[in-house]
mmCIF file as Biopython writes it, N, C-alpha, C and O atoms, coordinates in Angstrom:
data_model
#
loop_
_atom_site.group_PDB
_atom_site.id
_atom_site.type_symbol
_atom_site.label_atom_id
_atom_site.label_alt_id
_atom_site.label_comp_id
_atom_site.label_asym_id
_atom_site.label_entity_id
_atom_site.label_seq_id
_atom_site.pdbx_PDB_ins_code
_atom_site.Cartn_x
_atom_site.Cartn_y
_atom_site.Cartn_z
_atom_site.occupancy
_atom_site.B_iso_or_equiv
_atom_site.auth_seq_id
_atom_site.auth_asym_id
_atom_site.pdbx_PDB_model_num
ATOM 1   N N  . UNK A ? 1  ? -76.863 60.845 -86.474  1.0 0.0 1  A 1 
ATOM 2   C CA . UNK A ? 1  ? -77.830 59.844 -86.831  1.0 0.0 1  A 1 
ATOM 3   C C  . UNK A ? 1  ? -78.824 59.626 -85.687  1.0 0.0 1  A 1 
ATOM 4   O O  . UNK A ? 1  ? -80.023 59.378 -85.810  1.0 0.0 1  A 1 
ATOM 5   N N  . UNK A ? 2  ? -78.036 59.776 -84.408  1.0 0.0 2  A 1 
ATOM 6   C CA . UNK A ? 2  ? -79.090 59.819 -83.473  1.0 0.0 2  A 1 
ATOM 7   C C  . UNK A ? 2  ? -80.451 61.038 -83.197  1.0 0.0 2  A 1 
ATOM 8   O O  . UNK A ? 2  ? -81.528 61.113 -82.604  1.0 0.0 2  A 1 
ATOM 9   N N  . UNK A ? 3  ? -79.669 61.758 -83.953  1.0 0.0 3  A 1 
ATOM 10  C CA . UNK A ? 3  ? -80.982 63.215 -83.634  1.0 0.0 3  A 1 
ATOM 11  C C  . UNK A ? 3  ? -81.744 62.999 -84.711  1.0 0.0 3  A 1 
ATOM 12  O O  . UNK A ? 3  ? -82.848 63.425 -84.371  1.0 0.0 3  A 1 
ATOM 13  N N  . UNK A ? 4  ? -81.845 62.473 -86.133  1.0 0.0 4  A 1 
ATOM 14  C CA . UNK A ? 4  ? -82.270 62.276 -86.587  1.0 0.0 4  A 1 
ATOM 15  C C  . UNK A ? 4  ? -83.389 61.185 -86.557  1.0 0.0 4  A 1 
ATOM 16  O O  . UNK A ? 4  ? -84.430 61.103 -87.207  1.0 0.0 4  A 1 
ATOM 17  N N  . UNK A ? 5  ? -82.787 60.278 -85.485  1.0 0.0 5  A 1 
ATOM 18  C CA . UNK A ? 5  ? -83.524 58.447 -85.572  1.0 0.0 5  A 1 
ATOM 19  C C  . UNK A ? 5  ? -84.583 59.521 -84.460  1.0 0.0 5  A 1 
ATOM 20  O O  . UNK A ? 5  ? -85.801 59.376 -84.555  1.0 0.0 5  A 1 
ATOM 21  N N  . UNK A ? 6  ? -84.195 60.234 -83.764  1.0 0.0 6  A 1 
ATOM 22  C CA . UNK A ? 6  ? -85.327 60.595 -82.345  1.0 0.0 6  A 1 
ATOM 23  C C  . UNK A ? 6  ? -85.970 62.010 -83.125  1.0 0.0 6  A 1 
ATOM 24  O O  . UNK A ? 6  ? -86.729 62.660 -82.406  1.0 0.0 6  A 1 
ATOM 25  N N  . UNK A ? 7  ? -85.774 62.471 -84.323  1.0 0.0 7  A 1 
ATOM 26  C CA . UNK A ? 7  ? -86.770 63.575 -84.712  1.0 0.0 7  A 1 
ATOM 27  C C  . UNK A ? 7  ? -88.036 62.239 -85.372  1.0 0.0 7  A 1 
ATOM 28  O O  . UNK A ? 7  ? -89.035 62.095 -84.668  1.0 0.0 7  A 1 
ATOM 29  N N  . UNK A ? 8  ? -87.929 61.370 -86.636  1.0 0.0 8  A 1 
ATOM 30  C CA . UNK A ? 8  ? -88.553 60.403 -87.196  1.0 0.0 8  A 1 
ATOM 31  C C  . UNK A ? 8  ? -89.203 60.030 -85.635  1.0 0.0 8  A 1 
ATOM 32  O O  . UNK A ? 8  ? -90.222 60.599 -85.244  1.0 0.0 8  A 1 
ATOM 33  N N  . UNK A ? 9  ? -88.597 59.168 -84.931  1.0 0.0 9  A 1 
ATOM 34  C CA . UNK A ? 9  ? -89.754 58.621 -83.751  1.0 0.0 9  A 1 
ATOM 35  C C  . UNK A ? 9  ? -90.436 59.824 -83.373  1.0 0.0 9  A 1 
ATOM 36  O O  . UNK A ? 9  ? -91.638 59.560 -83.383  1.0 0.0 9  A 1 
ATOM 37  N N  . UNK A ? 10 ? -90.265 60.905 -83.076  1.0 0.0 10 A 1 
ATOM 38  C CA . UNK A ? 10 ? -91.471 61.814 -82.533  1.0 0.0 10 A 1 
ATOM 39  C C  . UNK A ? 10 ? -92.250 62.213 -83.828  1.0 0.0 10 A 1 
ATOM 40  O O  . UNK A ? 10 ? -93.310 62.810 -83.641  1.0 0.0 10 A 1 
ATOM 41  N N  . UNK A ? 11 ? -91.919 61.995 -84.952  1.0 0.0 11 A 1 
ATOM 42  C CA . UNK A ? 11 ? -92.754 62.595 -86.235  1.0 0.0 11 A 1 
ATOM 43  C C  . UNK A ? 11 ? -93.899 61.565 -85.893  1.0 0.0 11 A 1 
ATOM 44  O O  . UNK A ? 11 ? -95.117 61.700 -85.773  1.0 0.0 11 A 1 
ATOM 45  N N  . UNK A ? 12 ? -93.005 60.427 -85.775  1.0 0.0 12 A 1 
ATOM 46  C CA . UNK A ? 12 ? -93.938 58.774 -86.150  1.0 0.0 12 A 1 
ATOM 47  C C  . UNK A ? 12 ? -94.741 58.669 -85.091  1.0 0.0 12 A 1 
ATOM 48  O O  . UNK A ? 12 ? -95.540 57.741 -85.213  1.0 0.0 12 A 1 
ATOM 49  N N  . UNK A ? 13 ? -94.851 59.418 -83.857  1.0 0.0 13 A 1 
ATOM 50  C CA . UNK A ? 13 ? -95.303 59.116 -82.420  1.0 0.0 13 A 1 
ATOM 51  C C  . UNK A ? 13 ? -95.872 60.061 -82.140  1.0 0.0 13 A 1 
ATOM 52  O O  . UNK A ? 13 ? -96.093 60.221 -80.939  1.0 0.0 13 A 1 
ATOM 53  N N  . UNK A ? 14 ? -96.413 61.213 -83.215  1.0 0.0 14 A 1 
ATOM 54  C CA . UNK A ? 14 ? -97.196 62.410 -82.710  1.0 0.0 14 A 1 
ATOM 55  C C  . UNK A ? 14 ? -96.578 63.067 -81.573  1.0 0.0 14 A 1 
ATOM 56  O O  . UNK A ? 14 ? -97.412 63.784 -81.019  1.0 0.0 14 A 1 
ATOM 57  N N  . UNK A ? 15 ? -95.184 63.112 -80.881  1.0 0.0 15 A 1 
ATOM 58  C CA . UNK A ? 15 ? -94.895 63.451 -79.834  1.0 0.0 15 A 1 
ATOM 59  C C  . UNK A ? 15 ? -95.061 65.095 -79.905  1.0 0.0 15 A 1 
ATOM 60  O O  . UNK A ? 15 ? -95.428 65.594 -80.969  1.0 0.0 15 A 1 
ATOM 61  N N  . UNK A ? 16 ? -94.767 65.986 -78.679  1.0 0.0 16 A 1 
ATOM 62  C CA . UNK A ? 16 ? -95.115 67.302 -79.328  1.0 0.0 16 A 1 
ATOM 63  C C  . UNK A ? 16 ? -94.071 68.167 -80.077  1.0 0.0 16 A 1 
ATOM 64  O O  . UNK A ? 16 ? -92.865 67.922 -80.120  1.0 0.0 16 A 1 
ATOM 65  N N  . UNK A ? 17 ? -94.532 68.934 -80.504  1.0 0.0 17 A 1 
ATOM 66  C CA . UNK A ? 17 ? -93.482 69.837 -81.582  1.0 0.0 17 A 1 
ATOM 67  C C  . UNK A ? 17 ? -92.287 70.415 -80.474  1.0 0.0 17 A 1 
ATOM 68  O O  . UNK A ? 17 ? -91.344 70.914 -81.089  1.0 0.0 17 A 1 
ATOM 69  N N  . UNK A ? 18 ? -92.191 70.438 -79.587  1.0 0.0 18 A 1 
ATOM 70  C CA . UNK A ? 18 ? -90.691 70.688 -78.585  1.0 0.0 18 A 1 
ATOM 71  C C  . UNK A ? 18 ? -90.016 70.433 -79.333  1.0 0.0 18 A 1 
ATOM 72  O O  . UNK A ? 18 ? -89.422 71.169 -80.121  1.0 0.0 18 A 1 
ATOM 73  N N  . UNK A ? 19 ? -89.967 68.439 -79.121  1.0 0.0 19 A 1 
ATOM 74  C CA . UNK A ? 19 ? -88.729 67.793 -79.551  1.0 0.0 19 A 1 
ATOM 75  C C  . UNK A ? 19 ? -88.049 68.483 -80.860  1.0 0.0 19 A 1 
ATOM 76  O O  . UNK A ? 19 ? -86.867 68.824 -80.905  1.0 0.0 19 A 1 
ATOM 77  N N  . UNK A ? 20 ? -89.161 68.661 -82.111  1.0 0.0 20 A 1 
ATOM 78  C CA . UNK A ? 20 ? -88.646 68.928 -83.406  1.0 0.0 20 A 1 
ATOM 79  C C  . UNK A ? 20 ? -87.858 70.216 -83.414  1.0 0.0 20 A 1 
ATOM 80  O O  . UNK A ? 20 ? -86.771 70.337 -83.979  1.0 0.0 20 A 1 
ATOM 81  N N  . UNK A ? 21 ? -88.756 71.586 -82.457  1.0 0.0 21 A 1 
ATOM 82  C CA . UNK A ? 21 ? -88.012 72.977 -82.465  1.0 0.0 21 A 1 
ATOM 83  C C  . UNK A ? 21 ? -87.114 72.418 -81.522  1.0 0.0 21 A 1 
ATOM 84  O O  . UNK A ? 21 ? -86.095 72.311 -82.205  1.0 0.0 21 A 1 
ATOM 85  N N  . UNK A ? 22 ? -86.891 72.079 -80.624  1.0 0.0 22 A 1 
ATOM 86  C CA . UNK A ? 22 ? -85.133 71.646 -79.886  1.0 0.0 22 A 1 
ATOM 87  C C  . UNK A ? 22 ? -84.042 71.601 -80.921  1.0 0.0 22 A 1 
ATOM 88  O O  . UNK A ? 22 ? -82.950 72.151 -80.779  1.0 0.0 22 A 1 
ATOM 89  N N  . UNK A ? 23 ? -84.476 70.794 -82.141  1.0 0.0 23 A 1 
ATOM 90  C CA . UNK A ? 23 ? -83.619 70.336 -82.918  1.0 0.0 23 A 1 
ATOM 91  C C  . UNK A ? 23 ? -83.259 71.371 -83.669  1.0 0.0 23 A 1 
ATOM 92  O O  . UNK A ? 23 ? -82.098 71.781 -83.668  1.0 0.0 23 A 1 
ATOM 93  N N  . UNK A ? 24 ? -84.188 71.895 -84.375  1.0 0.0 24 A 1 
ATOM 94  C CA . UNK A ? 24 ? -83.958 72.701 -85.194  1.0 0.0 24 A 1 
ATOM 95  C C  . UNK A ? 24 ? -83.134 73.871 -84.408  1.0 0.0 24 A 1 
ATOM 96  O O  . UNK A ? 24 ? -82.363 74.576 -85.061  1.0 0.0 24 A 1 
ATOM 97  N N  . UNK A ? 25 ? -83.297 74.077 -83.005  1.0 0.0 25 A 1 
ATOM 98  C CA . UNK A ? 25 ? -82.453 75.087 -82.922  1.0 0.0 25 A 1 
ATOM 99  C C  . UNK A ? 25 ? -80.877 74.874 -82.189  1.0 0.0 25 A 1 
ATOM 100 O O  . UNK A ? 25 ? -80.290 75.531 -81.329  1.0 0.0 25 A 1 
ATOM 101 N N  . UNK A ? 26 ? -80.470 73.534 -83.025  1.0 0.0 26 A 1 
ATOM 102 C CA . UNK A ? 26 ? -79.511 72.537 -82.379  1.0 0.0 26 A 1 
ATOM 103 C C  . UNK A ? 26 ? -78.177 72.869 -83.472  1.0 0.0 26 A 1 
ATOM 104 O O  . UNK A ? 26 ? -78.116 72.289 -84.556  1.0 0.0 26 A 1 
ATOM 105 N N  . UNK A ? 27 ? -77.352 73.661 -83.129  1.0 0.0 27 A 1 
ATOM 106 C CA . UNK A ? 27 ? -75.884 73.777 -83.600  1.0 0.0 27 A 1 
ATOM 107 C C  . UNK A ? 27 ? -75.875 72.998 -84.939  1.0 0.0 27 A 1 
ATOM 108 O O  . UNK A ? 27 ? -75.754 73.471 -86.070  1.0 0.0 27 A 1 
ATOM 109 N N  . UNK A ? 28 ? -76.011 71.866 -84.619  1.0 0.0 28 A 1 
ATOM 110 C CA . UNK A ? 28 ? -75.765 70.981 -85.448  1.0 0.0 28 A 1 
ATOM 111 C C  . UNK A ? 28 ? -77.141 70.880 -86.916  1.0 0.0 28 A 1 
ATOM 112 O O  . UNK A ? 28 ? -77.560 70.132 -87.800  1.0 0.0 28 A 1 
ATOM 113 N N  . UNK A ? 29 ? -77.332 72.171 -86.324  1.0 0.0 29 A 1 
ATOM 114 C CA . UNK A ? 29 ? -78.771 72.344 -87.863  1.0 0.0 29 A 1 
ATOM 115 C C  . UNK A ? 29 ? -78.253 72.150 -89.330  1.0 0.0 29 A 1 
ATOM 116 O O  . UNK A ? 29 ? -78.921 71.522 -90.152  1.0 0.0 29 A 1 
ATOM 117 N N  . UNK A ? 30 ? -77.040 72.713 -89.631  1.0 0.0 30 A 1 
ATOM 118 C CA . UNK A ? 30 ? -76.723 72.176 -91.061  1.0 0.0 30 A 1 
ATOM 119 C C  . UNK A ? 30 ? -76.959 70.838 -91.279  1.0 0.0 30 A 1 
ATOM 120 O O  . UNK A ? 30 ? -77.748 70.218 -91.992  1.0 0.0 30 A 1 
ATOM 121 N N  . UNK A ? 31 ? -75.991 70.503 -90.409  1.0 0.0 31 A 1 
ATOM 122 C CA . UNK A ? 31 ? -75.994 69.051 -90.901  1.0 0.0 31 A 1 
ATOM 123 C C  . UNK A ? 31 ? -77.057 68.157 -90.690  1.0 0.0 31 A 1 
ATOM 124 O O  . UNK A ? 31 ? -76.964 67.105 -91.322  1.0 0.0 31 A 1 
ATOM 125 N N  . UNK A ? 32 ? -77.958 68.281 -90.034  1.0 0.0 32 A 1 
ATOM 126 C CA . UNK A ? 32 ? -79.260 67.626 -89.971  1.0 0.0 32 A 1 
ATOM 127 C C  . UNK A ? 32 ? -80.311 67.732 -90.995  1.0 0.0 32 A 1 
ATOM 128 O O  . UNK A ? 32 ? -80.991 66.809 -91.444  1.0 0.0 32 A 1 
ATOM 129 N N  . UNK A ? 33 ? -80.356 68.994 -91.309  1.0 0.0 33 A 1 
ATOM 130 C CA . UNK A ? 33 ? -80.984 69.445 -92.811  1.0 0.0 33 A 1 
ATOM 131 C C  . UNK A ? 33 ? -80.519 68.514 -93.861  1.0 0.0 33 A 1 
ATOM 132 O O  . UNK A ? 33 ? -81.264 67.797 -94.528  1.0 0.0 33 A 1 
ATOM 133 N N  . UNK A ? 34 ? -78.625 68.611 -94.002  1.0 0.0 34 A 1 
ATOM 134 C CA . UNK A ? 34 ? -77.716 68.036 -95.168  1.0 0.0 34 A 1 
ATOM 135 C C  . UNK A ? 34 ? -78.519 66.506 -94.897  1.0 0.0 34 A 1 
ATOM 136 O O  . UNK A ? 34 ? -79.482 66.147 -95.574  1.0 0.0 34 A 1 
ATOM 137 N N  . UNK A ? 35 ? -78.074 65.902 -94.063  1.0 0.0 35 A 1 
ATOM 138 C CA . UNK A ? 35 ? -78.636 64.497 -93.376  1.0 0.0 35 A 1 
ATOM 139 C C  . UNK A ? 35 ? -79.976 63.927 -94.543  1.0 0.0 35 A 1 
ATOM 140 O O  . UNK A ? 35 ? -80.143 63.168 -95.498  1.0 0.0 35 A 1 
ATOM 141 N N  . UNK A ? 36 ? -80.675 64.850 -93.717  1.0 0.0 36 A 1 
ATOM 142 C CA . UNK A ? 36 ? -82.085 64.386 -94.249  1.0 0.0 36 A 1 
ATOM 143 C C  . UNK A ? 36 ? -82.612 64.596 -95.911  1.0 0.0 36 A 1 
ATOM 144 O O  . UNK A ? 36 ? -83.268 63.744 -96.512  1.0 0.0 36 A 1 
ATOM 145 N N  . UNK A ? 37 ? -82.140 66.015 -96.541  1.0 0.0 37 A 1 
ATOM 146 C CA . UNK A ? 37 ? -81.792 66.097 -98.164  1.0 0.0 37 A 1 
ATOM 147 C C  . UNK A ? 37 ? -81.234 65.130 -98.729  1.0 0.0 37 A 1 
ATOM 148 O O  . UNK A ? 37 ? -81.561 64.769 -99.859  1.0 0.0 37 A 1 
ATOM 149 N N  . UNK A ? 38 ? -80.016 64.383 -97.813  1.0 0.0 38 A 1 
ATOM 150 C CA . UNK A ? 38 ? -79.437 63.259 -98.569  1.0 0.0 38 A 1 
ATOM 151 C C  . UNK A ? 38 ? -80.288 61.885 -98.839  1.0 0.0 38 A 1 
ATOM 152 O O  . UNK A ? 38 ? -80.399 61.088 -99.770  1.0 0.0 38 A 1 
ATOM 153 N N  . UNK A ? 39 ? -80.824 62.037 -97.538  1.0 0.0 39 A 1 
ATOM 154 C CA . UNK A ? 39 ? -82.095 60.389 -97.249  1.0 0.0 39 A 1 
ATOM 155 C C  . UNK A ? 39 ? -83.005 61.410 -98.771  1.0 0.0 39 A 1 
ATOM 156 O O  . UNK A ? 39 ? -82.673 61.379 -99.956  1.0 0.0 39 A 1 
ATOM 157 N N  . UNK A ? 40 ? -83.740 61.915 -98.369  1.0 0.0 40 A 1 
ATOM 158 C CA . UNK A ? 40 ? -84.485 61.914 -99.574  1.0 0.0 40 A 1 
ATOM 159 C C  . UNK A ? 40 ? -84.119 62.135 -101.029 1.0 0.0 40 A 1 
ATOM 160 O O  . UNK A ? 40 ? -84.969 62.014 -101.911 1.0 0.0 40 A 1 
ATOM 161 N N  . UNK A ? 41 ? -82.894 62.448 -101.279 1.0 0.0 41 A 1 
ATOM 162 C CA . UNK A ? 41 ? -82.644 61.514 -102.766 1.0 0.0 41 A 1 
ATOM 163 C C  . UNK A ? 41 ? -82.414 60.284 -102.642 1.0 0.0 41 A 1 
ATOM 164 O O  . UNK A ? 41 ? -82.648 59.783 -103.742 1.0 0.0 41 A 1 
ATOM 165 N N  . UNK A ? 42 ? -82.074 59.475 -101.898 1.0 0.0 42 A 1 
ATOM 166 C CA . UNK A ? 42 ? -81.774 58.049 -101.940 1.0 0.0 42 A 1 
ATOM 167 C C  . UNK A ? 42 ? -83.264 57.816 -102.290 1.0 0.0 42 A 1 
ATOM 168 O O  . UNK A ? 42 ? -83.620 57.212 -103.301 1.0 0.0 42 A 1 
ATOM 169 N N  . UNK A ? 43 ? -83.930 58.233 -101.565 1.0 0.0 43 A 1 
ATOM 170 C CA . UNK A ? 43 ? -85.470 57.534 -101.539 1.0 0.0 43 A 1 
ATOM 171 C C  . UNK A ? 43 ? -85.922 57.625 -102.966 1.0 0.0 43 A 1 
ATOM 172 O O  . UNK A ? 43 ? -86.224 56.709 -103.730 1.0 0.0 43 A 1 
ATOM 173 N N  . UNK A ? 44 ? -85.907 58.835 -103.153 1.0 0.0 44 A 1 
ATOM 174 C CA . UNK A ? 44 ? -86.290 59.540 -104.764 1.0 0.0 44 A 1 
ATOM 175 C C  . UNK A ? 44 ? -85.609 58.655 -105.927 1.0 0.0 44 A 1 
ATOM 176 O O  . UNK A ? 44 ? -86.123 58.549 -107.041 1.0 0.0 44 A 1 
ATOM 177 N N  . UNK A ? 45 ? -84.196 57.924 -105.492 1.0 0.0 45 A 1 
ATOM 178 C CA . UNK A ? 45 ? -83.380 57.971 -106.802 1.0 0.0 45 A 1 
ATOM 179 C C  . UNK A ? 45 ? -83.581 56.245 -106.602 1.0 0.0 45 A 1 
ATOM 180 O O  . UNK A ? 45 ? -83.141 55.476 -107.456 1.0 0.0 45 A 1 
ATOM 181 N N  . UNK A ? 46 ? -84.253 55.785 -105.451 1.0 0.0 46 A 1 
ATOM 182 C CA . UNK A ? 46 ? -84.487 54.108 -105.339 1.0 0.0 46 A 1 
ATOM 183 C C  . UNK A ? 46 ? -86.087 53.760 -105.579 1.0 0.0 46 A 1 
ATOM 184 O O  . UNK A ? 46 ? -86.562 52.627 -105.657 1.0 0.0 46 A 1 
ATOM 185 N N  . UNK A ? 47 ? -86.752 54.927 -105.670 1.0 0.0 47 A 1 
ATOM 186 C CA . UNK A ? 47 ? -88.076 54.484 -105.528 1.0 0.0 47 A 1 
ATOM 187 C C  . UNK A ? 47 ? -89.108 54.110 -106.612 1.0 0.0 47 A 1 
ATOM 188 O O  . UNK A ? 47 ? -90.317 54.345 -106.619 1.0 0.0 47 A 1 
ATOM 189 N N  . UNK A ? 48 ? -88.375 53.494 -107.498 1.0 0.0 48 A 1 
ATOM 190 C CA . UNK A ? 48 ? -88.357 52.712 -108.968 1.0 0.0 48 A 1 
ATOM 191 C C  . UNK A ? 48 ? -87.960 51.029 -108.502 1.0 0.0 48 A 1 
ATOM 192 O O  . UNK A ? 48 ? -88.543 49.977 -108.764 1.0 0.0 48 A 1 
ATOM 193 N N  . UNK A ? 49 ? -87.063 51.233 -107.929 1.0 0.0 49 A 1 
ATOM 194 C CA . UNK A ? 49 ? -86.117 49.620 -107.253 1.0 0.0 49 A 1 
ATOM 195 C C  . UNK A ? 49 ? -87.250 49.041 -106.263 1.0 0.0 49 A 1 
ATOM 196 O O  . UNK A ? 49 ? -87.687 47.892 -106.219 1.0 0.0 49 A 1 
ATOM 197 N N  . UNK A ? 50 ? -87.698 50.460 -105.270 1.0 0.0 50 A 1 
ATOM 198 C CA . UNK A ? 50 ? -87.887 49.628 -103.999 1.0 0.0 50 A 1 
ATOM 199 C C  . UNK A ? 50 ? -89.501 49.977 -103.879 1.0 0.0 50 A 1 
ATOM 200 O O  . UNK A ? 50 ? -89.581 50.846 -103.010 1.0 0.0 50 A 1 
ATOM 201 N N  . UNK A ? 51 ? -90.391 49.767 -104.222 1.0 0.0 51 A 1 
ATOM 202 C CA . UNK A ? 51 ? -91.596 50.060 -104.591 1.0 0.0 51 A 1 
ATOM 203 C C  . UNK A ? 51 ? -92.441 49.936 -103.298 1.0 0.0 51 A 1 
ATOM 204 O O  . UNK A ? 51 ? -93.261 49.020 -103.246 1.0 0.0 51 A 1 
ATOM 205 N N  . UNK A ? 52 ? -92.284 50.931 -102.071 1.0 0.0 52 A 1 
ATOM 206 C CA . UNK A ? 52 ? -92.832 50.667 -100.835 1.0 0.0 52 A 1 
ATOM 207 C C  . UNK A ? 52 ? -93.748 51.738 -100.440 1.0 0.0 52 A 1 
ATOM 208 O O  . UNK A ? 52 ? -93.246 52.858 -100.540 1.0 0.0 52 A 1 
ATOM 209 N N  . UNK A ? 53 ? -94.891 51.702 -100.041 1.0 0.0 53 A 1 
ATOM 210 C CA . UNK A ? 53 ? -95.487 52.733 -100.002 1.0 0.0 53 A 1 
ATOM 211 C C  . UNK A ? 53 ? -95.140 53.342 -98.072  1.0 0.0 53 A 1 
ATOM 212 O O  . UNK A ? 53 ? -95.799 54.226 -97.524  1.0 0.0 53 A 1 
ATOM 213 N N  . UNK A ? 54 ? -93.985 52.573 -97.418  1.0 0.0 54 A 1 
ATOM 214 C CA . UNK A ? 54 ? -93.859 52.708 -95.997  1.0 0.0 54 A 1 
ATOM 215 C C  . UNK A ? 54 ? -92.339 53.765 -96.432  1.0 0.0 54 A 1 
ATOM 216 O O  . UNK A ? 54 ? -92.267 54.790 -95.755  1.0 0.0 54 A 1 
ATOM 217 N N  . UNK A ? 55 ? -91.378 53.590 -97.312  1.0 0.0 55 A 1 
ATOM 218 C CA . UNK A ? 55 ? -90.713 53.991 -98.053  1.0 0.0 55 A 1 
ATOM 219 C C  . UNK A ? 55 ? -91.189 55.982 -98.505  1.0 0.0 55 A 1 
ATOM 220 O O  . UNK A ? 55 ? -90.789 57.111 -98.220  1.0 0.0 55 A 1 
ATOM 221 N N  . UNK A ? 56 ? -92.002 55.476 -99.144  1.0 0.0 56 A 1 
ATOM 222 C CA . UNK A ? 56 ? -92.976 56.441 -100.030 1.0 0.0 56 A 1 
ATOM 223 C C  . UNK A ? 56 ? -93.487 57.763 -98.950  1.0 0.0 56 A 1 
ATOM 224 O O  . UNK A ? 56 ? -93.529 58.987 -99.071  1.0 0.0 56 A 1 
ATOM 225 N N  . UNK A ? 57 ? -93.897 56.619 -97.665  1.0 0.0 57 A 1 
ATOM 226 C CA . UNK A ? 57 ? -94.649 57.981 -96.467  1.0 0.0 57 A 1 
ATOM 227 C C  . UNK A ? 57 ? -93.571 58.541 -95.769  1.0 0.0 57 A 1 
ATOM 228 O O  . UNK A ? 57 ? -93.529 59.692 -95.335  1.0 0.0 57 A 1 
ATOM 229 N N  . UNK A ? 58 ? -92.385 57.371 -95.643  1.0 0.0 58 A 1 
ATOM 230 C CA . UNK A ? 58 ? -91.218 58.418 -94.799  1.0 0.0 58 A 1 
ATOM 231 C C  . UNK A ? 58 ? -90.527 59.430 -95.778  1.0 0.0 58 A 1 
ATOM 232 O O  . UNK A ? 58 ? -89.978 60.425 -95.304  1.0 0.0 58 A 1 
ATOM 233 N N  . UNK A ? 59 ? -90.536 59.239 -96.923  1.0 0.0 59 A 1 
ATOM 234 C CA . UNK A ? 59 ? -89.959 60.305 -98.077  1.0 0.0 59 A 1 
ATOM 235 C C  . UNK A ? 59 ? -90.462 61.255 -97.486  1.0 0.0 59 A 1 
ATOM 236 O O  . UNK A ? 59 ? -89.749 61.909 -96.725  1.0 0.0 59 A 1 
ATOM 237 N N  . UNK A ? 60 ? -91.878 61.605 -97.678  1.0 0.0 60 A 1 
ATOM 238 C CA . UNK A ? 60 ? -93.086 62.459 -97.239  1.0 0.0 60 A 1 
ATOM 239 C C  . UNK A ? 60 ? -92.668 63.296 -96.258  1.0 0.0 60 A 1 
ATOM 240 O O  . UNK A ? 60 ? -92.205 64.435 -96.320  1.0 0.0 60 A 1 
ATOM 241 N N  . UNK A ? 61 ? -92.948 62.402 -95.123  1.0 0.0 61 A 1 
ATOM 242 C CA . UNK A ? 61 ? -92.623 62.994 -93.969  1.0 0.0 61 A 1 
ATOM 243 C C  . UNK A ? 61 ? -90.963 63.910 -93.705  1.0 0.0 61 A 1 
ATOM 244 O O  . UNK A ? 61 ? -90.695 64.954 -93.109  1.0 0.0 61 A 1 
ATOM 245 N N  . UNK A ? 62 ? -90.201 63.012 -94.399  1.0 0.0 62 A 1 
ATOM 246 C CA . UNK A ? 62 ? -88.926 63.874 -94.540  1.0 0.0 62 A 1 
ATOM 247 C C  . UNK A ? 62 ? -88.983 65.474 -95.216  1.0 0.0 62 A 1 
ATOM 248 O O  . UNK A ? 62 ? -88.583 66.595 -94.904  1.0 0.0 62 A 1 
ATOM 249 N N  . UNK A ? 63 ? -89.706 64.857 -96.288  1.0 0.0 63 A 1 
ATOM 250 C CA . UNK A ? 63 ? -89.876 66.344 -96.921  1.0 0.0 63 A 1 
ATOM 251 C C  . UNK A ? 63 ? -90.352 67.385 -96.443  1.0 0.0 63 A 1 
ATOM 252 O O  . UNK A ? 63 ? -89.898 68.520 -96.588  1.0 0.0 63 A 1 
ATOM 253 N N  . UNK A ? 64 ? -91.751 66.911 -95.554  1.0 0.0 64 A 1 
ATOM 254 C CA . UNK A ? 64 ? -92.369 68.518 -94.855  1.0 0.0 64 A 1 
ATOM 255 C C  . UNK A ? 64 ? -90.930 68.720 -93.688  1.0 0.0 64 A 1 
ATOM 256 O O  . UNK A ? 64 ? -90.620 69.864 -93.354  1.0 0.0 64 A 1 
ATOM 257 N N  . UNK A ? 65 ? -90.400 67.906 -93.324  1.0 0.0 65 A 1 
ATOM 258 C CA . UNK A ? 65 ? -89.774 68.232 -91.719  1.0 0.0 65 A 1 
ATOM 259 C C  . UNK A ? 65 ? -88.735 69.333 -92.888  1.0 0.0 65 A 1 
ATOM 260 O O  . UNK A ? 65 ? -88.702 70.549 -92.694  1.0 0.0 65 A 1 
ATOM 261 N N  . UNK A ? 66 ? -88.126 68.819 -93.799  1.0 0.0 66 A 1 
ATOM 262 C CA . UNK A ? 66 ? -87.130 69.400 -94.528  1.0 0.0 66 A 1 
ATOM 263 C C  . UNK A ? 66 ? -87.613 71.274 -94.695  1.0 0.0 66 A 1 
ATOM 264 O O  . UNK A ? 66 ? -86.981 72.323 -94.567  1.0 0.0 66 A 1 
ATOM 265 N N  . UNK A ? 67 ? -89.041 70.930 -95.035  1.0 0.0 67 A 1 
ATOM 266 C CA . UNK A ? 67 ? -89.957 72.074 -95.571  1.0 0.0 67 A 1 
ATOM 267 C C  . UNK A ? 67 ? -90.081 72.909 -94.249  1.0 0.0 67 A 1 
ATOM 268 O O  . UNK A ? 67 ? -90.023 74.108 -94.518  1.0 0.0 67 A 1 
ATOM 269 N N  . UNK A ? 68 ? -90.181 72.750 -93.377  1.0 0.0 68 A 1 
ATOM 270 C CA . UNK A ? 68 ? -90.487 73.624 -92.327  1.0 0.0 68 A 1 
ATOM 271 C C  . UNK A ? 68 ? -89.048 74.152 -91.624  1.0 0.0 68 A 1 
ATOM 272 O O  . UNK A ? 68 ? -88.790 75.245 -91.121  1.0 0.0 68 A 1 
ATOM 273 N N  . UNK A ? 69 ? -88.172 72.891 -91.791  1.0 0.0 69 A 1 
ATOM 274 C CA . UNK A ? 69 ? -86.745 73.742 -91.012  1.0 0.0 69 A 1 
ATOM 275 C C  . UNK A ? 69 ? -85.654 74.476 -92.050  1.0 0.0 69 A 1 
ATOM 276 O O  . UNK A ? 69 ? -84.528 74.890 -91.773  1.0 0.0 69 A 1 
ATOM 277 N N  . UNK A ? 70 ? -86.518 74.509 -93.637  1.0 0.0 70 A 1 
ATOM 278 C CA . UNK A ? 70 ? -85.355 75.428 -94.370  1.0 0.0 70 A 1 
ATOM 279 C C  . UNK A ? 70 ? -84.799 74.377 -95.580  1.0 0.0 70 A 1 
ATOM 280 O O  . UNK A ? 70 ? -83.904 74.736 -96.345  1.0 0.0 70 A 1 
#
């Protein structure tokens, strides 16, 4: 949860693409992928309930990070 909370702050903080390829080439790549597929059905399967467009942009953003590491 922590590599995840510090990939989102550098998405959210323009930081440079290091941090994100660090990750991606981090052992623990399944499960960070699994991680984040899971957040975005929650988002997908709440976003009728929870009508947020701050909601809506982190879906987003999950999805390309999802899209680029596989």
């Amino acid at each position: 949860m922590i590599d995840l909370r510090g990939l989102s702050q550098a998405l959210a903080h323009n930081k440079p693409k290091q941090q994100v390829c660090q990750l991606r080439n981090c052992p623990r790549h399944a499960e960070l992928t699994e991680t984040i597929r899971g957040a975005i059905f929650v988002l997908e399967k709440t976003k009728s309930a929870f009508k947020s467009s701050e909601l809506a942009a982190l879906r987003m953003k999950l999805e390309r990070v999802l899209g680029k590491s596989g």
